[in-house]
PyMOL commands that place a pseudoatom at each C-alpha (Angstrom):
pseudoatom trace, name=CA, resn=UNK, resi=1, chain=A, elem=C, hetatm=0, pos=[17.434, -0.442, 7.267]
pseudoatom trace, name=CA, resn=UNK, resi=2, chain=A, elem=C, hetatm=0, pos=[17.795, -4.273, 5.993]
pseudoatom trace, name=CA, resn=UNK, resi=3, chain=A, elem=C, hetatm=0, pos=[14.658, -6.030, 5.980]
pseudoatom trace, name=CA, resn=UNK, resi=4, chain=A, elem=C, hetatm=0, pos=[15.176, -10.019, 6.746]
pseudoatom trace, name=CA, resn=UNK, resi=5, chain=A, elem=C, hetatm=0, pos=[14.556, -12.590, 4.172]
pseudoatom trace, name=CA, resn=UNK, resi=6, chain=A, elem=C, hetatm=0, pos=[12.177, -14.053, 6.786]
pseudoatom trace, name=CA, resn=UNK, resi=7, chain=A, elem=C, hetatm=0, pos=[10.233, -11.193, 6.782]
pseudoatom trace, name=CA, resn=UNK, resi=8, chain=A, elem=C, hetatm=0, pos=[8.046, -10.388, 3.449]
pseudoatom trace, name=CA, resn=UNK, resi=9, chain=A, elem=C, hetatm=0, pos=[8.270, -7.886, 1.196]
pseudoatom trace, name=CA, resn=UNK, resi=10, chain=A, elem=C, hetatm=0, pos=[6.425, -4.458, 1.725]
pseudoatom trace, name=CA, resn=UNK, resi=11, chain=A, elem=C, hetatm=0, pos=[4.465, -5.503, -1.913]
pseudoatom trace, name=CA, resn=UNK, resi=12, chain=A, elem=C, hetatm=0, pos=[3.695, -9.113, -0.555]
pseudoatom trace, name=CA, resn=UNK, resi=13, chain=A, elem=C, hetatm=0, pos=[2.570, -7.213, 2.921]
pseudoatom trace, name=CA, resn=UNK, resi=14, chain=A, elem=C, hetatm=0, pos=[-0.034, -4.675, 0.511]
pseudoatom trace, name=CA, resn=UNK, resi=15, chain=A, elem=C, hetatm=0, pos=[-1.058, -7.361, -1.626]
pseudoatom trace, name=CA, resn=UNK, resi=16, chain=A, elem=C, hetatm=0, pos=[-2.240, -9.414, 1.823]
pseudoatom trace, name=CA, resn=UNK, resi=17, chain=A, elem=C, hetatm=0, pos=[-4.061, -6.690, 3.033]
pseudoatom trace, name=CA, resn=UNK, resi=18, chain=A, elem=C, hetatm=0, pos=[-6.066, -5.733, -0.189]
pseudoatom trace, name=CA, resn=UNK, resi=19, chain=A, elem=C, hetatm=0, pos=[-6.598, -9.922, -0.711]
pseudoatom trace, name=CA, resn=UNK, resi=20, chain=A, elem=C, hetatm=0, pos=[-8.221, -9.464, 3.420]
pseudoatom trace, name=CA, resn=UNK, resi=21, chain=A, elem=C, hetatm=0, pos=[-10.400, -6.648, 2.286]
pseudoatom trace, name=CA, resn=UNK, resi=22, chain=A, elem=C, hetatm=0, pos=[-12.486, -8.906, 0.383]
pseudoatom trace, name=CA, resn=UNK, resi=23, chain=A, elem=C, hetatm=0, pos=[-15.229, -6.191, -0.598]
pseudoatom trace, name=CA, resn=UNK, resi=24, chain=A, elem=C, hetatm=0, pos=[-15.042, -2.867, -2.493]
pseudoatom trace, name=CA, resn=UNK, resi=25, chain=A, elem=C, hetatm=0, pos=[-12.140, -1.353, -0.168]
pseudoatom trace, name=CA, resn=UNK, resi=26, chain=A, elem=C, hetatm=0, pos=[-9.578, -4.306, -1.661]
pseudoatom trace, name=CA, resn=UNK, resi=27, chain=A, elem=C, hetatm=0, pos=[-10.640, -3.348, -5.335]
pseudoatom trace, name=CA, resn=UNK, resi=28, chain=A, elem=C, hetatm=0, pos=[-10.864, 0.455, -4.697]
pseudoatom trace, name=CA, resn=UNK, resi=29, chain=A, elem=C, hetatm=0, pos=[-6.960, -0.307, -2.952]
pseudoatom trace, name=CA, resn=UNK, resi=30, chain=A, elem=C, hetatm=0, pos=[-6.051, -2.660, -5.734]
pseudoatom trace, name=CA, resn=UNK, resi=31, chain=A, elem=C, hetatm=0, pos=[-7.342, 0.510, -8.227]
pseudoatom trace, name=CA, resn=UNK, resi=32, chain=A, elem=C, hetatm=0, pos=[-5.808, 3.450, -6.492]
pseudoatom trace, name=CA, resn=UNK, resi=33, chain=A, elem=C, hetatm=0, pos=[-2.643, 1.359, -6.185]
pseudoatom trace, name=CA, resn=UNK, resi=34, chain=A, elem=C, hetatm=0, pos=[-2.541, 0.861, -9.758]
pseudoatom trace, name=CA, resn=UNK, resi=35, chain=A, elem=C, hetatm=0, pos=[-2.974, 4.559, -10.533]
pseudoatom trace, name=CA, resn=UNK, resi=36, chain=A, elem=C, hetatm=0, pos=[0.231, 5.507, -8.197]
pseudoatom trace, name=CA, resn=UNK, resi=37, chain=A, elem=C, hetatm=0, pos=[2.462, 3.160, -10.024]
pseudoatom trace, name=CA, resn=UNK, resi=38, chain=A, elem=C, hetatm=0, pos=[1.371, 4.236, -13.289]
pseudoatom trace, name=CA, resn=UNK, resi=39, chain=A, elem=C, hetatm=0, pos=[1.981, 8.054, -12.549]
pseudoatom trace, name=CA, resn=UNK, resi=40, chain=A, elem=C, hetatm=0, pos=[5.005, 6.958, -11.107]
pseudoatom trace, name=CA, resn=UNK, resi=41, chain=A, elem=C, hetatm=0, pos=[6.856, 4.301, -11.990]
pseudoatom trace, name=CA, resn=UNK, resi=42, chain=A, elem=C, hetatm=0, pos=[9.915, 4.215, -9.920]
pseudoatom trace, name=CA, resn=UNK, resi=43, chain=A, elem=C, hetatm=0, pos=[7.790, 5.059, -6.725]
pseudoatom trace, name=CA, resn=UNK, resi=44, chain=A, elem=C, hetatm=0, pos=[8.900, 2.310, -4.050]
pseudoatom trace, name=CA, resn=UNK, resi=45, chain=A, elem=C, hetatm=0, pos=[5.845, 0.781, -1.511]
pseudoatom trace, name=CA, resn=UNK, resi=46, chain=A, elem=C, hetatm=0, pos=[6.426, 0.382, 2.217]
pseudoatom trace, name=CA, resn=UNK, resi=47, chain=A, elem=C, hetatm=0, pos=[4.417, -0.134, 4.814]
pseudoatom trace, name=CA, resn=UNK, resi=48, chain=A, elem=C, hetatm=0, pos=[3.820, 1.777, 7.894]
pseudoatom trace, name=CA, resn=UNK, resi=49, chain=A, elem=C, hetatm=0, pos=[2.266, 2.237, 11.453]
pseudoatom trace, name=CA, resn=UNK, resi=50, chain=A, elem=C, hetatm=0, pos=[0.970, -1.001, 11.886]
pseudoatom trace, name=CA, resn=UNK, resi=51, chain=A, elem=C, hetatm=0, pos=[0.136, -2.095, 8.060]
pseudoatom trace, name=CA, resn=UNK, resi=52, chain=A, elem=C, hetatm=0, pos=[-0.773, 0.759, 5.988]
pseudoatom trace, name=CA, resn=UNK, resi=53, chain=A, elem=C, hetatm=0, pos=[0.551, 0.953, 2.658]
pseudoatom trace, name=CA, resn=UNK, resi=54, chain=A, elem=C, hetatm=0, pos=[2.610, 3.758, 1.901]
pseudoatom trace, name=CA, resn=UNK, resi=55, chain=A, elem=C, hetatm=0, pos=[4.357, 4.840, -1.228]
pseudoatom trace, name=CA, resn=UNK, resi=56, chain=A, elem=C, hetatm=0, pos=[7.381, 6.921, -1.445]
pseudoatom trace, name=CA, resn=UNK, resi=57, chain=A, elem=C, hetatm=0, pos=[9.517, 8.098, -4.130]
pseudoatom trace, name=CA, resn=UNK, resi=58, chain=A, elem=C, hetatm=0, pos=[12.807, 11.264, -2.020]
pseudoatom trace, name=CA, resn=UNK, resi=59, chain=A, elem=C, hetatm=0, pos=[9.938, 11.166, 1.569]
pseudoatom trace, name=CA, resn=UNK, resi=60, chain=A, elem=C, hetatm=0, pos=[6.363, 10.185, 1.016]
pseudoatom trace, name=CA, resn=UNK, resi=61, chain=A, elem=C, hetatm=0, pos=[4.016, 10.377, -1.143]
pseudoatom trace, name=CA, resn=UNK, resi=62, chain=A, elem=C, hetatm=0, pos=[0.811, 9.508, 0.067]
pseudoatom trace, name=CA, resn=UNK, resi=63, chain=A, elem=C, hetatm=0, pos=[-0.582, 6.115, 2.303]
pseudoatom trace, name=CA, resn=UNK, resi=64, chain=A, elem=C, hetatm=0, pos=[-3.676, 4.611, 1.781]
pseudoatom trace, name=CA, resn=UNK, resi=65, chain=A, elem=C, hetatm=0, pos=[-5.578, 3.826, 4.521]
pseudoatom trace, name=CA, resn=UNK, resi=66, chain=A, elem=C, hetatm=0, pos=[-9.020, 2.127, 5.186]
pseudoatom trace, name=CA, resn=UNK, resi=67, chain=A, elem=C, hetatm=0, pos=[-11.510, 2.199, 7.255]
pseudoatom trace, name=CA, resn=UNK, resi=68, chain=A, elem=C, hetatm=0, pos=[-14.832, 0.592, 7.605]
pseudoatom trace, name=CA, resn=UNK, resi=69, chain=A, elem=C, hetatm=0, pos=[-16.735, 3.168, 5.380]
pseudoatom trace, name=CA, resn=UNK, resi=70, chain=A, elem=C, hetatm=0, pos=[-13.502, 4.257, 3.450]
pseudoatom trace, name=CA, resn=UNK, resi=71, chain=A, elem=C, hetatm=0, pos=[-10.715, 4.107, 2.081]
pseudoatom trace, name=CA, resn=UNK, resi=72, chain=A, elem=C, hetatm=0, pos=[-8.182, 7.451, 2.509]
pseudoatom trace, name=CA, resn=UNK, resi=73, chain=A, elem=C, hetatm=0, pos=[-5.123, 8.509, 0.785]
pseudoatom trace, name=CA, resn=UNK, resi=74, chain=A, elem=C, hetatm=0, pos=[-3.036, 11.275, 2.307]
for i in range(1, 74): cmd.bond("trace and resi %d" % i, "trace and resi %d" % (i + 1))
show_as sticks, trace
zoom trace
């Protein structure tokens, strides 16, 4: 599936919603975020079922949701 030019990128999208989570759930994101890439490199980010970040890499990996008292990966 082609995503328009109009539309942003799945990164930009994550990188909105950690900069809207202005408290520890944006930093614990921006942290666990960090640690995906790093174990994977080539893992690609999407988003998901209304705005949760998901990475993939051959079907998913794990999302990471959040919540008012947490934040979740699966």
């Amino acid at each position: 599936m082609t995503t328009p030019a109009s539309e942003s990128s799945a990164s930009d999208q994550i990188d909105a919603k950690i900069a809207g989570l202005a408290d520890w759930r944006g930093e614990m994101l921006t942290r666990l975020r960090a640690i995906i890439r790093a174990a994977d490199p080539e893992v690609i980010e999407t988003v998901k079922w209304g705005g949760v970040p998901v990475w993939e890499r051959d079907g998913i990996i794990t999302t990471g949701e959040t919540y008012k008292t947490a934040v979740k990966l699966t």
